[in-house]
C-alpha positions in Angstrom: 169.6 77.1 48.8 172.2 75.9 46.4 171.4 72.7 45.0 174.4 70.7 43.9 176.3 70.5 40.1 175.3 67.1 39.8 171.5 67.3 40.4 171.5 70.6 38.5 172.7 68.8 35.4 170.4 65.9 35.7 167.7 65.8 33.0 164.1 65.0 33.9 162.7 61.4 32.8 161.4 61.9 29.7 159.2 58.7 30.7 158.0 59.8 34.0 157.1 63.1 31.9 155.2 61.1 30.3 153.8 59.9 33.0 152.5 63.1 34.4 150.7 63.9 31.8 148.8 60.7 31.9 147.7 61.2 35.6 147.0 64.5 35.4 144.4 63.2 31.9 143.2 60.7 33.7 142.3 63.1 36.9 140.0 64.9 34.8 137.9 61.6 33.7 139.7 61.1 30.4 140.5 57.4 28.8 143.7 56.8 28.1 145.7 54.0 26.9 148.8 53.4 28.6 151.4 52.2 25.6 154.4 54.1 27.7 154.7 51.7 31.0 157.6 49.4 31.1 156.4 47.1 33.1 154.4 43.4 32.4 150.7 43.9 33.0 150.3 40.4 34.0 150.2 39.1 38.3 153.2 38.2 39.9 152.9 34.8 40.1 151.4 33.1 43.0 154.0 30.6 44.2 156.2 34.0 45.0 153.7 35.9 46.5 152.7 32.5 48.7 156.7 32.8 49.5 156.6 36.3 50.8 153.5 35.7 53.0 155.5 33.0 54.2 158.3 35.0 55.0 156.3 37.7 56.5 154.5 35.1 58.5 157.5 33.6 60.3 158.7 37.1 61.3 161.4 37.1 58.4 161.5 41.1 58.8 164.8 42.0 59.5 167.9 43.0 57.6 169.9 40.3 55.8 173.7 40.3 55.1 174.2 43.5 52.9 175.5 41.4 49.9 171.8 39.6 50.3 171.2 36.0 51.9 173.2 33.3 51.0 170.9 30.8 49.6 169.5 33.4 47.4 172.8 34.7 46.2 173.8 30.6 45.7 170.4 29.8 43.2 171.2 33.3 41.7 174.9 31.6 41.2 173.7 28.1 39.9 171.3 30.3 37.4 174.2 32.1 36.0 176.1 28.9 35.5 173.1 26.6 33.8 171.4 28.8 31.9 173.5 31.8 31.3 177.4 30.0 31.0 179.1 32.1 33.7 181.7 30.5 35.4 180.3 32.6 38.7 180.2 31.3 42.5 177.9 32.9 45.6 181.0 35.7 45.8 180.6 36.8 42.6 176.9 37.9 43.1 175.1 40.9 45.3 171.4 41.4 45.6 170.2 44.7 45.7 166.4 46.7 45.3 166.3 46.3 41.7 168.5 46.1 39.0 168.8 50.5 38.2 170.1 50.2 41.7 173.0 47.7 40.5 173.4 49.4 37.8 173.6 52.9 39.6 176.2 51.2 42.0 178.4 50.0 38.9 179.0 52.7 37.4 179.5 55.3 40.7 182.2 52.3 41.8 184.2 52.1 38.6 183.6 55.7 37.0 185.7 58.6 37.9 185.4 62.5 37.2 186.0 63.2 33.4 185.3 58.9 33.0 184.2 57.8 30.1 181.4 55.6 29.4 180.2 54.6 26.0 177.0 53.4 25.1 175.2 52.1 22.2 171.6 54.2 21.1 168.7 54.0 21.1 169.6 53.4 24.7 167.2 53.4 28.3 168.0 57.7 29.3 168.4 56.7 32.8 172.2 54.8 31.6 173.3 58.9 30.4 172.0 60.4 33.7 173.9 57.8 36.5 177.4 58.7 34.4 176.5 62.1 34.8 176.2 62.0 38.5 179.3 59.6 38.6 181.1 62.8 36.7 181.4 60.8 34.0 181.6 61.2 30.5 179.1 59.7 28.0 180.0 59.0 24.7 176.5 57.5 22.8 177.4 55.5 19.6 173.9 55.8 17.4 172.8 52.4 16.0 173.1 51.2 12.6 170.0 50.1 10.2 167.6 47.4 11.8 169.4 49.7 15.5 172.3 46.6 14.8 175.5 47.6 17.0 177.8 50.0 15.2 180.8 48.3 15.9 183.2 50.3 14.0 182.0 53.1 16.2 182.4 51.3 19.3 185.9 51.1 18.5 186.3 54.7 17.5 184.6 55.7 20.6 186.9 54.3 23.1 189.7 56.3 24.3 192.0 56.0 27.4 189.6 57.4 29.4 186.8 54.9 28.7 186.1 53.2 31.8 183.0 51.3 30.7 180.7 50.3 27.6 177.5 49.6 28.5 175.0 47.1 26.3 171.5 46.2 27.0 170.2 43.0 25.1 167.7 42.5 24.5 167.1 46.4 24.0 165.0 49.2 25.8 163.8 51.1 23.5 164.1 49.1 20.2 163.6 45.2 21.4 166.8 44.8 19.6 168.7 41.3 20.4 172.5 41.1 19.5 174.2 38.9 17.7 176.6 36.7 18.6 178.9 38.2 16.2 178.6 41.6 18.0 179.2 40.1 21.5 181.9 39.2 20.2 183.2 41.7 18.9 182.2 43.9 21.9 184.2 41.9 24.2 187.2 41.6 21.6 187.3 45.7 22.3 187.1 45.1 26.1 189.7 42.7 26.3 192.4 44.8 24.1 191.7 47.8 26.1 191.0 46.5 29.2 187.9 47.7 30.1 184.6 46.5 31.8 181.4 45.9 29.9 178.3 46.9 32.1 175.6 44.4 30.2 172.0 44.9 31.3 170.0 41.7 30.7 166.5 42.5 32.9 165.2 41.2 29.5 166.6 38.3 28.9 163.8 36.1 29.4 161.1 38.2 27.1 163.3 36.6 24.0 160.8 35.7 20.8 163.4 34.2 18.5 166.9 32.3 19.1 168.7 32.5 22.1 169.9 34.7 25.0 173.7 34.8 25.1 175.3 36.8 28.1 178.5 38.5 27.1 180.4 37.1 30.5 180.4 33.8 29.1 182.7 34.2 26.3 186.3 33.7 26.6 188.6 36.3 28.9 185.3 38.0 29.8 185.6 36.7 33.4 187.4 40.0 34.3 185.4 42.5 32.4 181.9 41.6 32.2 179.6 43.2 34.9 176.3 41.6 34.3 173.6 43.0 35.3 169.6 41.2 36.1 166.5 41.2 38.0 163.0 39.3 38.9 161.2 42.5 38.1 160.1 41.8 33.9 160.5 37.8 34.1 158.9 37.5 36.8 156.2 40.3 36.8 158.1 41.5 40.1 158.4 45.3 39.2 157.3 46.9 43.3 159.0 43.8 44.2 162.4 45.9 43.7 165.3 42.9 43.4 168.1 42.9 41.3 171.2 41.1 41.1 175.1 41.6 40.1 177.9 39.3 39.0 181.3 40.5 38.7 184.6 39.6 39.6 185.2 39.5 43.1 187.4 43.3 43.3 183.9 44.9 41.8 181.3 43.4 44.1 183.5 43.8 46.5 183.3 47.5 45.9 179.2 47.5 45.0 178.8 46.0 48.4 180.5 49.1 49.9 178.4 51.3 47.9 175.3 49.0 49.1 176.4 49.2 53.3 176.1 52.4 53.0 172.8 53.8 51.1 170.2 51.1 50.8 172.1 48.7 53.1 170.4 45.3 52.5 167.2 44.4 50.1 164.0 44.0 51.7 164.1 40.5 53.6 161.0 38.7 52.7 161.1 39.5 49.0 164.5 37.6 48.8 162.9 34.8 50.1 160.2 35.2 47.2 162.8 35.7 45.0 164.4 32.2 45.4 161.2 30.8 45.0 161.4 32.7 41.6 164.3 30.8 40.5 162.3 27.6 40.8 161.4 25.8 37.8 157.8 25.6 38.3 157.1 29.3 38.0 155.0 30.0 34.8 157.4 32.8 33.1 156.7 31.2 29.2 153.2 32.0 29.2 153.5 35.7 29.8 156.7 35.0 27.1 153.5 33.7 24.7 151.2 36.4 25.4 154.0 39.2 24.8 154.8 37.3 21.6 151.4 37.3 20.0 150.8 40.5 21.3 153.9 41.7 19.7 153.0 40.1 16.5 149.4 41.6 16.2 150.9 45.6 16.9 153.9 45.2 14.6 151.7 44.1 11.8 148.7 46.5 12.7 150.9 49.6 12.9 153.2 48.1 9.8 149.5 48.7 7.6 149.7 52.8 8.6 151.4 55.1 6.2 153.0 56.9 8.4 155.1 54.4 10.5 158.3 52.5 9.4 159.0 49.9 12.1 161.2 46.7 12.3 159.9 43.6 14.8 161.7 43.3 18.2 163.1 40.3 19.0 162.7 40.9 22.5 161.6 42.7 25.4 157.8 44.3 24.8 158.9 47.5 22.7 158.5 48.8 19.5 160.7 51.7 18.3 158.9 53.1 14.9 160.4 55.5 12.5 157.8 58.5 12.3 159.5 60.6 10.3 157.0 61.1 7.7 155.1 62.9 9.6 157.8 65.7 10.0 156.8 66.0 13.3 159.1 65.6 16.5 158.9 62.8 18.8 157.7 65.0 21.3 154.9 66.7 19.0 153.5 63.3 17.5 153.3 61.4 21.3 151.5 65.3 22.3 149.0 64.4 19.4 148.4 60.6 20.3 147.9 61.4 23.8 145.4 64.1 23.2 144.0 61.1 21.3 143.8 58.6 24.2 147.1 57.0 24.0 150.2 57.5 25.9 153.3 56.9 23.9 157.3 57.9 24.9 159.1 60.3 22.7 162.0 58.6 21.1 164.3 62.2 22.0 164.5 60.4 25.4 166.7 57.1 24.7 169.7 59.6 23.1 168.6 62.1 20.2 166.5 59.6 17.6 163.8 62.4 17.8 162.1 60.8 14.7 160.8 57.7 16.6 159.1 57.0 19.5 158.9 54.2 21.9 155.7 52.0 22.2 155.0 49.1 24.8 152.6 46.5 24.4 152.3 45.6 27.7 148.8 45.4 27.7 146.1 43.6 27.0 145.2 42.9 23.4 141.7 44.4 23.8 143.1 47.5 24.5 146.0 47.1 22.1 143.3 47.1 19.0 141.9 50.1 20.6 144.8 52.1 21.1 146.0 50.8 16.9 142.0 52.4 15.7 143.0 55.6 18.0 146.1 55.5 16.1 145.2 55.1 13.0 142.5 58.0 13.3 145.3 60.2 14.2 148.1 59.5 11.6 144.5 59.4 8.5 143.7 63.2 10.3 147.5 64.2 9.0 146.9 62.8 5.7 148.2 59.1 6.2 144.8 57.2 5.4 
């Protein structure tokens, strides 16, 4: 058997490594602290799940329209306009299972062999590996200090085979949130060289300071800006898989295509669940609180140890620390922790920043002080009391 070129060059997840390693720990009877899952720790809230037994209930089991059901992709569309300043209608927005899938169908419907796609690191690995099985091209452009977008590299970056640049605000690893400023200046580049900007915002609501701003409502972007979302961190609706897509009318036109013909429509009931989602009355801000204090307690507990350099997230429930005084690898100092109880990601995996690594505090604070005294044993065994 001959496998194809374009699973051959695909690179493992360096998070579901990760992952493995955990299970195969935890098999043998041995505590670990998960600090690598991206995913909220909290319930899905129970006015959705009453809305899927509903659904289920009344026999709502069958496929929908492949773009998803209409009141769903209508609420999706009144979000977009009142909180997010798109100037989107119902036929600008597809529902598919979950937002990688969206993303996934982006890129294979606008990305051709030898395509370019640039992207901004510290960036989520799975971005590098669906332009790879586009054919594409990725071109990463490293962050600046404070992982700040390095706009000047952007610029340099794009060529006239660029097909896409693809953000993520706030960030996966880092937590980073962009400025208005390099929104800005990111859909300035888009606009002079007419191409699209793929913006993942699955975080949007985990913001701790200022604003969300979605690079589709600034001027001209209408044509450009793909932007990308989900239920599955707002809402705590991860096995849930729903995520959603608005575009101009030419590219979900095309994703829909894409859509008929792999996954075909997203799972019925959950769409119902979904709109319930969109409701008002669903508690998102208190998880938002949680993830905030929680936040503040790790970045100043792992700020005290010698041998991390760190800057606070904005967003999202990351931390990206800078562990190169330990003049170990990303991969070596995760190895270490975990042998330690806690499961960390290597930082090699979000595009080459080897000296960091990626930690999530989605969990609960009791084990979050437990996992900073596991820590801190570690880093005072290599000399960082």
């Amino acid at each position: 058997m001959v496998l194809s070129r374009r699973i051959m060059n695909l690179k493992e997840s360096g998070t579901l490594k990760v992952l493995d390693k955990v299970k195969e720990l935890q098999s043998r009877g041995i505590s670990i602290i998960q600090l690598d899952v991206g995913e909220p720790d909290f319930k899905t809230p129970e006015n959705i799940i009453r809305a899927a037994e509903v659904a289920l209930k009344a026999g709502f089991t069958h496929y929908t329209s492949s773009a998803g059901i209409p009141e769903l992709r209508e609420a999706i569309a009144n979000k977009l306009r009142s909180e997010n300043g798109l100037e989107v209608k119902k036929e600008n927005v597809i529902v598919t299972p979950g937002s990688k899938q969206v993303l996934f169908y982006a890129i294979m419907a606008l990305v051709d062999e030898g395509d370019e796609v640039v992207i901004p690191t510290p960036a989520w690995p799975s971005y590098m590996e669906m332009v790879t099985v586009a054919g594409g091209v990725v071109k990463e452009v490293p962050s600046k200090k404070g992982f700040s977008m390095n706009i000047e590299g952007l610029k340099e970056a794009v060529t006239k085979r660029t097909k896409i640049i693809l953000i993520n605000s706030p960030n996966n690893p880092t937590g980073y949130v962009a400025s208005k400023k390099e929104l800005r200046a990111v859909a300035d580049i888009a606009k002079d060289r007419r191409i699209c900007v793929l913006s993942d915002e699955v975080y949007e609501k985990l913001l701790y300071e200022g604003s969300h701003l979605s690079i589709g409502s600034l001027p001209g972007m209408d044509e450009y800006a793909i932007t990308v979302n989900g239920f599955s961190k707002a809402y705590a609706m991860t096995g849930w898989r729903l995520g959603y897509v608005a575009a101009a009318k030419p590219i979900i036109s095309a994703i829909n295509k894409l859509q008929q013909h792999s996954a075909s429509c997203p799972a019925s009931f959950t769409q119902r669940a979904a709109l319930e989602a969109l409701k008002p009355e669903t508690p998102v801000q208190p998880m938002v609180d949680e993830f905030r204090r929680r936040r503040d307690y790790i970045c100043d507990a792992l700020g005290k140890l010698k041998a991390f350099k760190l800057d606070k997230p904005a967003g999202a429930f990351y931390i990206f620390p800078d562990i190169s005084k330990t003049g170990m690898s990303s991969e070596e100092f995760c190895d270490i922790l975990l042998e330690k109880g806690v499961s960390t990601t290597p930082g090699a995996s979000f595009g080459g920043f080897d000296k960091h690594i990626r930690i999530s505090y989605a969990n609960s604070m009791a084990n979050l002080k437990e996992a900073v005294s596991r820590i801190g044993r570690v880093t005072a065994s290599l000399g960082f009391a």
